[in-house]
C-alpha positions as CSV (number, residue, x, y, z in Angstrom):
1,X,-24.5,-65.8,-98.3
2,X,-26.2,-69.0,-96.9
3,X,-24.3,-72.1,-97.6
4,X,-25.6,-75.2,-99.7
5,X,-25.9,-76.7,-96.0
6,X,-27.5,-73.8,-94.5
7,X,-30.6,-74.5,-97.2
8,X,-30.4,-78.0,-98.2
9,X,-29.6,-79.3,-94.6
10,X,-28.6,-79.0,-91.1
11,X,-30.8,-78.5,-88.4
12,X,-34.3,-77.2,-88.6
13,X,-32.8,-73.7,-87.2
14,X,-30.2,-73.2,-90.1
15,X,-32.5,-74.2,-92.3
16,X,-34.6,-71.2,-91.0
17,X,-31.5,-68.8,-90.6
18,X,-30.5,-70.2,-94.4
19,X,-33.8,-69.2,-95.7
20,X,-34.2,-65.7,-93.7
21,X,-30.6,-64.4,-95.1
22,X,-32.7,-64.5,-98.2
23,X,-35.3,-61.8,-97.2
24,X,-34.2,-57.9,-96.3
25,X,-33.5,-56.9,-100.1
26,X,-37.1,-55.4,-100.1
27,X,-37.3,-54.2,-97.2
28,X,-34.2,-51.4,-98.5
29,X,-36.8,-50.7,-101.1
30,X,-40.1,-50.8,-99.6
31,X,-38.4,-47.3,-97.6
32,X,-39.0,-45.4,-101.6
33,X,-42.6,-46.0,-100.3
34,X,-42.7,-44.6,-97.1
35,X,-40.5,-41.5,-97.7
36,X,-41.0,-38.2,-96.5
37,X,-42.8,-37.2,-99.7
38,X,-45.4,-39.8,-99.1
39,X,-46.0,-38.4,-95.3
40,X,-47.6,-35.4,-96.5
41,X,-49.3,-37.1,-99.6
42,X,-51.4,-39.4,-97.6
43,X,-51.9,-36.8,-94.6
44,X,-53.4,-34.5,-97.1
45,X,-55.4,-36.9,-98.8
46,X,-57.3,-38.2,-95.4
47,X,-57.6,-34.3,-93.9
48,X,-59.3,-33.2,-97.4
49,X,-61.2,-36.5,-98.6
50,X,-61.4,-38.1,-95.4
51,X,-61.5,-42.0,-96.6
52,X,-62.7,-41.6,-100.2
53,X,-58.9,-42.4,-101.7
54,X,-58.6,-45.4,-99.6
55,X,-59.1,-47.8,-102.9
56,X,-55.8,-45.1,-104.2
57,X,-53.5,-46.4,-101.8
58,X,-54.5,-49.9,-102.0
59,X,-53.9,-49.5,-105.8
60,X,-50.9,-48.7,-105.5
61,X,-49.3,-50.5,-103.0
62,X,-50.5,-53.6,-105.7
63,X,-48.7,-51.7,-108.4
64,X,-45.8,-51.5,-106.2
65,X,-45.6,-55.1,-105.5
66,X,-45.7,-56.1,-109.6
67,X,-42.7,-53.4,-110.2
68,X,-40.7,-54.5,-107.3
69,X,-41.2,-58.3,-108.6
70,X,-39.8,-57.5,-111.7
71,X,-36.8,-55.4,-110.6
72,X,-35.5,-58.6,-108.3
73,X,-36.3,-61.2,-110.8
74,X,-34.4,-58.8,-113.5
75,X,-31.2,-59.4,-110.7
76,X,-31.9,-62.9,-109.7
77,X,-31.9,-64.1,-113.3
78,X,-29.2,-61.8,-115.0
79,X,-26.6,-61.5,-111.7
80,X,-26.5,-58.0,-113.0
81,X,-29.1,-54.9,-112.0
82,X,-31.1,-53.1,-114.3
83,X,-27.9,-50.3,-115.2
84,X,-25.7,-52.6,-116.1
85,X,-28.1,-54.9,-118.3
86,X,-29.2,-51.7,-119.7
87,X,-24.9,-51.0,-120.5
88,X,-25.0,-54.4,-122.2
89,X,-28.2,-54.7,-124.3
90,X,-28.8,-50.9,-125.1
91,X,-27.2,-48.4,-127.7
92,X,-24.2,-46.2,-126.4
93,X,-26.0,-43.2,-126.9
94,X,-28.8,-43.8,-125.1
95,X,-27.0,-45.4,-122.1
96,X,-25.5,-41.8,-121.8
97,X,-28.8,-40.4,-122.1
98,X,-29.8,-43.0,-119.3
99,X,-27.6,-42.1,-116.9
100,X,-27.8,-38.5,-117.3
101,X,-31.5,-38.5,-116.1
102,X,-30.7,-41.4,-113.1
103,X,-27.6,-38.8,-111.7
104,X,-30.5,-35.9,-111.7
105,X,-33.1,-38.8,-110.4
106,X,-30.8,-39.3,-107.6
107,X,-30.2,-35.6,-106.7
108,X,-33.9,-35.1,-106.7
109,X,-34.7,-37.8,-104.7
110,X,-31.7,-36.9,-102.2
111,X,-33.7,-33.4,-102.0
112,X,-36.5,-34.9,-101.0
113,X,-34.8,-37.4,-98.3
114,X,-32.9,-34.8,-96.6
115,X,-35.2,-32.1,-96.3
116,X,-37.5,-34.5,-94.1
117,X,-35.2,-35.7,-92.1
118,X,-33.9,-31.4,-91.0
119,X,-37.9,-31.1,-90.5
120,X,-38.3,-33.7,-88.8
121,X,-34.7,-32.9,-87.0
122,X,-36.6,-29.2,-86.7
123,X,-39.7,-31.1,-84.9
124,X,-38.4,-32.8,-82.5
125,X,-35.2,-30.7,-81.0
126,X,-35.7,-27.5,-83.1
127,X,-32.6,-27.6,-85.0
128,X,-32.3,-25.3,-87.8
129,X,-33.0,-26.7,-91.5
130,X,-29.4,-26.3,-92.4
131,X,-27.9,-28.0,-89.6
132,X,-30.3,-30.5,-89.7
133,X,-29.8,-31.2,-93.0
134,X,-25.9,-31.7,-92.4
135,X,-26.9,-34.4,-89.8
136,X,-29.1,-36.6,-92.2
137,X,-26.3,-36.5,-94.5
138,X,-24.0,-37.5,-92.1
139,X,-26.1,-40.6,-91.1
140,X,-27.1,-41.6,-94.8
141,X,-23.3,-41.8,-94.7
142,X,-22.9,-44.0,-91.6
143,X,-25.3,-46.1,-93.2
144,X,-23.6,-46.8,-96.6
145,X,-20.4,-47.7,-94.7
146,X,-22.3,-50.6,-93.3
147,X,-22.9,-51.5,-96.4
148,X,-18.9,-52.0,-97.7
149,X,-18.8,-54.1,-94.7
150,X,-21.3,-56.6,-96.1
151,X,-24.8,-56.1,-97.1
152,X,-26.5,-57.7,-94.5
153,X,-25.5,-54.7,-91.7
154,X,-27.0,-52.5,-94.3
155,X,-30.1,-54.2,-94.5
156,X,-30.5,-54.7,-90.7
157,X,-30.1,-51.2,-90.6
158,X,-32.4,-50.3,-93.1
159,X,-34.8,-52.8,-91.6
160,X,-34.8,-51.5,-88.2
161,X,-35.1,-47.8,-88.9
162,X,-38.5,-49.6,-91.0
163,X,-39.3,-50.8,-88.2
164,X,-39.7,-47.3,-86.3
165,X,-41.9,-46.3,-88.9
166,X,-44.2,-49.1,-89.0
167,X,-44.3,-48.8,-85.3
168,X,-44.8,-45.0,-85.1
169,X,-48.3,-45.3,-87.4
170,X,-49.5,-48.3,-85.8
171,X,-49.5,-46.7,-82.7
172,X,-50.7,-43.9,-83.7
173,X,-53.5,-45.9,-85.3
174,X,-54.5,-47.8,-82.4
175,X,-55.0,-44.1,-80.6
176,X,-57.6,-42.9,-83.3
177,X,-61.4,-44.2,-83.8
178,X,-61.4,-44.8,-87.3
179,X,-65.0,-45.2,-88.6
180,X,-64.6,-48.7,-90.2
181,X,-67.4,-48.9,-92.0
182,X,-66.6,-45.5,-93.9
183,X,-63.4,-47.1,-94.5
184,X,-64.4,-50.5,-96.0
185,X,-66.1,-47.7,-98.6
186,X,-63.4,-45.9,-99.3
187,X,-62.5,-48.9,-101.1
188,X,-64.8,-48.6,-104.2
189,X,-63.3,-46.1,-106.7
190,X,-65.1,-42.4,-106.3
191,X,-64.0,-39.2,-106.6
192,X,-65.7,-35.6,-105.5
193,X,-64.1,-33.1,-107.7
194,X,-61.3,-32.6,-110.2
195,X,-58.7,-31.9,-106.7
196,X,-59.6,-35.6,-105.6
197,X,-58.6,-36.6,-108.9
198,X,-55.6,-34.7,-108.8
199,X,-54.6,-35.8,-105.5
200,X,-55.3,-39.3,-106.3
201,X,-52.9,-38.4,-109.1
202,X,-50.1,-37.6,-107.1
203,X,-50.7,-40.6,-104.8
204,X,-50.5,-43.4,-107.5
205,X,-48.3,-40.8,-109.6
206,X,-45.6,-41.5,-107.1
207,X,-45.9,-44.9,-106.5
208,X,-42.9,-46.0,-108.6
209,X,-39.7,-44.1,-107.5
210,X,-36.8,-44.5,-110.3
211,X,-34.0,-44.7,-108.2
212,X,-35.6,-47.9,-106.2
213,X,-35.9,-49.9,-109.4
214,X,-32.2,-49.5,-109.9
215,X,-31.6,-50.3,-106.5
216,X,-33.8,-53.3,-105.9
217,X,-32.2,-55.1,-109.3
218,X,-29.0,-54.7,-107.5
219,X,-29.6,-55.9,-103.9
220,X,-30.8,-59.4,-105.2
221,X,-27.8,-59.8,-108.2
222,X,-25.3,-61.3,-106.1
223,X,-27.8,-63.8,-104.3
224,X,-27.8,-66.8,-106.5
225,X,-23.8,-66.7,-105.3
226,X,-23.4,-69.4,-103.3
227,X,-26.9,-69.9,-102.3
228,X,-26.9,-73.8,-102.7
229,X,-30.9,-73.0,-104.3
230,X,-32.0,-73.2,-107.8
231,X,-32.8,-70.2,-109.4
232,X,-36.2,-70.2,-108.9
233,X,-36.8,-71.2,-105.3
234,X,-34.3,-67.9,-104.8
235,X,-37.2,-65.9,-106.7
236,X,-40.2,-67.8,-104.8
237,X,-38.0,-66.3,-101.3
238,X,-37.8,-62.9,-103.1
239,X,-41.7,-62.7,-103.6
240,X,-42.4,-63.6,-100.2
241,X,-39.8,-60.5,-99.2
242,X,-41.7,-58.0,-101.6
243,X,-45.3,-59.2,-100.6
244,X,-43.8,-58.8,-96.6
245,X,-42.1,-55.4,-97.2
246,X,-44.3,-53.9,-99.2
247,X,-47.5,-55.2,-97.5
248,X,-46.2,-53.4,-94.5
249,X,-45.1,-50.1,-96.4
250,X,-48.7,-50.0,-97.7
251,X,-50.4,-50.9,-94.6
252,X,-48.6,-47.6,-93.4
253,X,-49.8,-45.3,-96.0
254,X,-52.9,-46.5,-95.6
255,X,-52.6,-45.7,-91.6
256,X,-51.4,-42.4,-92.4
257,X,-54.8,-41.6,-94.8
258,X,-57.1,-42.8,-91.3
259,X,-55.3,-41.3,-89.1
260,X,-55.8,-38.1,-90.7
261,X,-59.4,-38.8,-91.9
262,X,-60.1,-39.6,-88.4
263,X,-58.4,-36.8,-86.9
264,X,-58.1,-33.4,-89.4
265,X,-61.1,-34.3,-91.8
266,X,-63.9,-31.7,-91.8
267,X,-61.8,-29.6,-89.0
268,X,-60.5,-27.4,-91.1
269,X,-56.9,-28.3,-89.8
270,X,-54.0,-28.0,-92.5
271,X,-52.5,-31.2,-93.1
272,X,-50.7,-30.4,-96.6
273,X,-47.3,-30.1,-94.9
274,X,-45.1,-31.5,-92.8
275,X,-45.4,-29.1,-90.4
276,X,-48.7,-28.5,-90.5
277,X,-49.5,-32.6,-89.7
278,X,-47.1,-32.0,-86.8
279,X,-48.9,-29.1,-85.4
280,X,-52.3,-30.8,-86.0
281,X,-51.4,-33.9,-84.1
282,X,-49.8,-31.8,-81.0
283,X,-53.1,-30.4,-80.6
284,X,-55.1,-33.5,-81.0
285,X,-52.4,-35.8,-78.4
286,X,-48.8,-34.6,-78.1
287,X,-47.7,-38.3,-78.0
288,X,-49.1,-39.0,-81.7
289,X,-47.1,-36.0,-82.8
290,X,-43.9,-37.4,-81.2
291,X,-44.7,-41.0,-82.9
292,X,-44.9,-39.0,-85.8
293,X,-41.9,-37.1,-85.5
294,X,-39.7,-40.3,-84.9
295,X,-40.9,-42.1,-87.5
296,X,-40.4,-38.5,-90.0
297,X,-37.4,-39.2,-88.6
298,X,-36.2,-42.8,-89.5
299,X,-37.9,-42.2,-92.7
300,X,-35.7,-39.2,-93.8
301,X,-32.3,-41.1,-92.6
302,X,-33.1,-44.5,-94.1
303,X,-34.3,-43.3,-97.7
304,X,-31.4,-41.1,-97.8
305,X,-28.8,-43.4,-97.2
306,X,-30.8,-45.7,-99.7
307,X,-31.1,-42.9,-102.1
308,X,-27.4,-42.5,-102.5
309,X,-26.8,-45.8,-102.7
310,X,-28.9,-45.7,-105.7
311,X,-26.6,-43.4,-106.8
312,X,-24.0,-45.7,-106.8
313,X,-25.6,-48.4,-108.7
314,X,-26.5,-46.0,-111.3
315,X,-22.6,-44.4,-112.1
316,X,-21.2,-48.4,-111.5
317,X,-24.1,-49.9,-113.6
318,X,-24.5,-47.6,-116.7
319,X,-20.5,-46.4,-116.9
320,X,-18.5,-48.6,-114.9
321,X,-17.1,-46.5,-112.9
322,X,-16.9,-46.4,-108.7
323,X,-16.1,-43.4,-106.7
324,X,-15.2,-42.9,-103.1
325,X,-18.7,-42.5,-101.2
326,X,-18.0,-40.2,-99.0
327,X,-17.6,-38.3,-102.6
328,X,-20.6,-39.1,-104.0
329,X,-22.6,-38.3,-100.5
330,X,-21.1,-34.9,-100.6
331,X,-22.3,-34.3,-104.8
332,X,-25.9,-35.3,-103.6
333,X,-26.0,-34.0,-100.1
334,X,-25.3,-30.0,-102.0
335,X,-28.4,-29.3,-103.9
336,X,-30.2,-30.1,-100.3
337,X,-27.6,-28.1,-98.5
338,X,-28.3,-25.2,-100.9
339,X,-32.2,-25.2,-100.8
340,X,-31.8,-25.2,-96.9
341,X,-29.0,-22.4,-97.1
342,X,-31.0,-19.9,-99.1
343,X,-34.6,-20.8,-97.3
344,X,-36.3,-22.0,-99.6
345,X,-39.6,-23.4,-98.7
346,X,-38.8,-26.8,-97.5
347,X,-42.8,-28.1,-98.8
348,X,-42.7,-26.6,-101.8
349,X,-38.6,-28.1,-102.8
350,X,-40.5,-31.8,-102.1
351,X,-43.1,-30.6,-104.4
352,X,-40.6,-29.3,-107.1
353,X,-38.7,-32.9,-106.8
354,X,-40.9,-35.4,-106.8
355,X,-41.7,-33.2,-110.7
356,X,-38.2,-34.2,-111.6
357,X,-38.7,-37.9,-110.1
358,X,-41.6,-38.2,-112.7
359,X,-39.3,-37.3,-115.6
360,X,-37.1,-40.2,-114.7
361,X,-40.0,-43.2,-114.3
362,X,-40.4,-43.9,-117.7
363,X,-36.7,-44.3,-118.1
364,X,-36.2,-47.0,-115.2
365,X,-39.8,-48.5,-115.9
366,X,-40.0,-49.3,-119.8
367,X,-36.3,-50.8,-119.8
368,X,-37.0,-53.5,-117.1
369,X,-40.7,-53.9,-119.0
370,X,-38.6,-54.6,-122.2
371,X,-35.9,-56.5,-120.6
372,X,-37.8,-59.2,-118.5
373,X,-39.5,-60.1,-121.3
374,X,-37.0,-61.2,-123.1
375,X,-36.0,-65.0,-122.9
376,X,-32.6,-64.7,-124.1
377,X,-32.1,-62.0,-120.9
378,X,-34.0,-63.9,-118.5
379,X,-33.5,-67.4,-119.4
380,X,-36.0,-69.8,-117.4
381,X,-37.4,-66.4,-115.5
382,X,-38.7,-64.7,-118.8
383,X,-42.0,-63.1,-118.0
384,X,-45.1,-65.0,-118.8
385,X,-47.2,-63.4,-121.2
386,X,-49.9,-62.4,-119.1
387,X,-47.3,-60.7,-117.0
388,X,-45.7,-58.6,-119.9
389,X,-49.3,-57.6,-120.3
390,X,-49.8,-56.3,-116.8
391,X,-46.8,-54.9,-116.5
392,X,-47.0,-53.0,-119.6
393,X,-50.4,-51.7,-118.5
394,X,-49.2,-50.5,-115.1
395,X,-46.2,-49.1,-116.9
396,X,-48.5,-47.1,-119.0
397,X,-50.7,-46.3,-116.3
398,X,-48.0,-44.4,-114.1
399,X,-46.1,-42.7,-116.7
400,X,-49.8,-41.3,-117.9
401,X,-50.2,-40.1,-114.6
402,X,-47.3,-38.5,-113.5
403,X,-47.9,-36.9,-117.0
404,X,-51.1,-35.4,-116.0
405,X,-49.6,-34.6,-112.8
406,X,-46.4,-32.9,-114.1
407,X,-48.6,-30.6,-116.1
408,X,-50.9,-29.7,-113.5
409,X,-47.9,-29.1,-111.0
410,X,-46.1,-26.6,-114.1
411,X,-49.5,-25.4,-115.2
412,X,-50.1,-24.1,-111.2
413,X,-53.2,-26.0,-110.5
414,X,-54.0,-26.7,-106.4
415,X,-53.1,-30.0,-105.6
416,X,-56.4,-30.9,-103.5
């Protein structure tokens, strides 16, 4: 932590080092919203709609900036995440019913993490699924012991592998012509058909992942300690982080919806998997689908070490209780493990867990909706009316949708 020195005086460059220990905690979450469920999402969006759904991904990168803001002021203000306000201020009954769906949030979201990182493993050096899947485990795990050695390594970490991903798309961006103009449209709201709707769906549908809610509650708790800053000049730093972090995360879904427009629109390429986005760039420029590749990658090792350290907030937060984490890698890790084992298809597992991942959003959204707006929880960072209001709306908003979604996805619809 940054001393009362380090932010109230000193030189000019502690004063800057003070106030930049204070960013990186969204930066762990903004990787929820680049994850290797959103890769194929936003590829399949801009090969089938070309830029029509621009105005979705703008959308809900906005929405994902509001939640975000919420889950750190909920840890800023209570020095306690979302879990373990939920422990305090909740019945016991349905604290256990809380943290029943947040254990199967995080094994469905570990699904998810894992399998891209063995395809993208798959891509780049064609290991098998299996043994690719081993290895993403084995780095979420090098990850999370950064993190019991301070949580500044881990967000470094975190940060950089970011970093790879916002690099990948931008230059991947820079080796497309995007029609501009067409663009610029795509922001006014349209739709073709019921599938655009659908897809749209699934793109603002997944907008608010559970287990990053948890998480993002967590990584600013401890930073009042010691911070030598009131209260709320520690939640003016933490929007600034959030607006960064996700500005950037939605900056690269949006590159990944005009890369594909430009490229795979109206030339019948399939761009509704992983490995079909791969094989499209290869044959468009072999260096894009290498950029793409890495950054599959980075994305896949990040968001599953994040993922499971979700997991750890969630036991610790809603039943007090800490176990060893190579432990708890190895309980999430196996449902992965056994999809890749029995070859299952890998595009089709992502679809089945990001149905599960809906179940779980009302349950991490309406508490911190319910719990930042109450003064005697929040104190002097109590939500403002008007953003109870908006909060409540986008919380009904996203649980509507990943409604209609989850029924369409059970029901067999196409998904655009």
């Amino acid at each position: 932590m940054a001393s009362n020195t380090v932010l109230r005086g000193g030189s000019a460059r502690g004063r800057l080092r003070g106030r930049l220990l204070l960013l990186g905690p969204a930066f762990v979450a903004a990787i929820a919203y680049v994850d290797p469920g959103n890769f194929a999402t936003n590829f399949s969006a801009g090969a089938g709609y070309g830029y029509l759904l621009v105005w979705v991904i703008v959308s809900a990168n906005l929405m994902a900036m509001v939640i975000q803001s919420l889950s750190a002021k909920l840890g800023l203000a209570t020095g306690e995440n979302l879990c373990e306000v939920s422990r305090r201020e909740f019945p016991r009954p349905a604290v256990w019913g809380l943290w029943v769906q947040a254990e199967l949030v995080a094994m469905a979201t570990d699904l998810a993490e894992v399998l891209g990182g063995a395809i993208a493993l798959n891509l780049l050096f064609g290991i098998p699924l299996f043994q690719g899947g081993l290895i993403t485990g084995v780095v979420a795990f090098l990850l999370l012991s950064l993190h019991t050695r301070g949580y500044r390594r881990f967000e470094l970490a975190i940060g950089g592998l970011f970093a790879v991903i916002v690099i990948g798309f931008f230059v991947n961006l820079g080796r497309v012509d995007v029609d501009g103009g067409a663009a610029v449209a795509g922001l006014v709201p349209a739709f073709t058909d019921t599938d655009s709707v659908l897809l749209a769906t699934g793109i603002l549908g997944a907008t608010v992942m559970p287990h990053v809610i948890y998480l993002h509650s967590a990584l600013t708790q401890d930073r009042t300690r010691g911070a030598g800053a009131s209260v709320r000049t520690l939640l003016r730093y933490q929007r600034v982080d959030v607006a960064i972090a996700m500005g950037l995360a939605g900056l690269v879904n949006l590159s990944m919806l005009l890369i594909a427009a430009a490229l795979f629109h109206d030339t019948g390429t399939e761009a509704d998997t992983l490995e079909g986005v791969h094989s499209g760039l290869s044959a468009v420029d072999g260096t894009a689908a290498v950029a793409f590749a890495l950054a599959l990658l980075a994305s896949g090792f990040a968001s599953s070490g994040v993922g499971t350290l979700a997991g750890q907030v969630v036991l610790q937060g809603y039943l007090r209780r800490r176990i060893p984490i190579l432990l708890r890698r190895t309980l999430t890790l196996a449902p992965a493990l056994a999809v890749l084992a029995i070859g299952v298809d890998p595009t089709r597992a992502l679809v089945l867990s990001q149905v599960v991942l809906s179940f779980g959003i009302p349950f991490a959204l309406v508490p911190l909706v319910m719990l930042t707006r109450r003064r005697d929880v929040m104190g002097e960072l109590v939500n403002h009316r008007a953003t109870t209001a908006l909060a409540s709306l986008l919380a009904a908003v996203i649980i509507g949708l990943n409604g209609f979604l989850l029924v369409q996805v059970l029901s067999g619809s196409p998904a655009g």
